[in-house]
C-alpha positions in Angstrom: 73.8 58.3 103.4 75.5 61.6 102.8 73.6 64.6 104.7 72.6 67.4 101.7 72.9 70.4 104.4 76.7 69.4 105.3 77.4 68.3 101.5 76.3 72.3 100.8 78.1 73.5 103.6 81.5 72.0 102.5 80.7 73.1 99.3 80.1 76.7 100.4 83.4 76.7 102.8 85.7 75.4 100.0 84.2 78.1 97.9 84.6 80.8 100.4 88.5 79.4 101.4 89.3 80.1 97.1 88.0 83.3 97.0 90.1 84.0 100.3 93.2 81.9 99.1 93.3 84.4 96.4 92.5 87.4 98.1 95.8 86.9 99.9 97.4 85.9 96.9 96.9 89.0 95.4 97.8 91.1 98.6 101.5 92.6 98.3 102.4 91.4 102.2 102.0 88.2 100.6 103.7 88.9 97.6 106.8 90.5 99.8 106.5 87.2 101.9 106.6 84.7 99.1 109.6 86.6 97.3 111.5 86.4 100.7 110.9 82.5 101.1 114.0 80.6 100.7 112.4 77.1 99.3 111.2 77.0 96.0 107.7 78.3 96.2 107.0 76.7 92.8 107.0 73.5 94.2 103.8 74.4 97.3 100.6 75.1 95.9 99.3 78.1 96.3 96.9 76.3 99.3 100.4 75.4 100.9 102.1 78.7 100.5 98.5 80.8 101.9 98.7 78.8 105.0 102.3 78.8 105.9 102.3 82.9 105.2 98.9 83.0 107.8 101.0 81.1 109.7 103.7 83.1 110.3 102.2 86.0 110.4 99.2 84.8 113.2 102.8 83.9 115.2 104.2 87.2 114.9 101.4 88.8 116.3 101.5 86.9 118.6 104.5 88.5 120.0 
């Protein structure tokens, strides 16, 4: 049986992980980042492309 609190939970996560996928989206870093990429960003989705650009930059802040 499928608990109702976690069922919501996802439900709210996934919705708060869109809004944030396209908050970055619409961010010019990213748009600077994705114009830079050498693959052919028409072929990642936008999920894809989001967490390879956090990615990178998490790692160079980490320097």
């Amino acid at each position: 049986m499928t608990n109702s609190t976690m069922t919501g939970n996802q439900q709210e996560e996934a919705a708060v992980w869109q809004s944030l996928q396209q908050a970055i989206a619409d961010c010019s870093g990213f748009q600077e980042w994705q114009a830079q990429q050498e693959t052919d960003t028409d072929v990642k989705s936008l999920d894809q492309q989001v967490r390879s650009y956090l990615r990178e930059t998490l790692e160079t802040l980490a320097y």
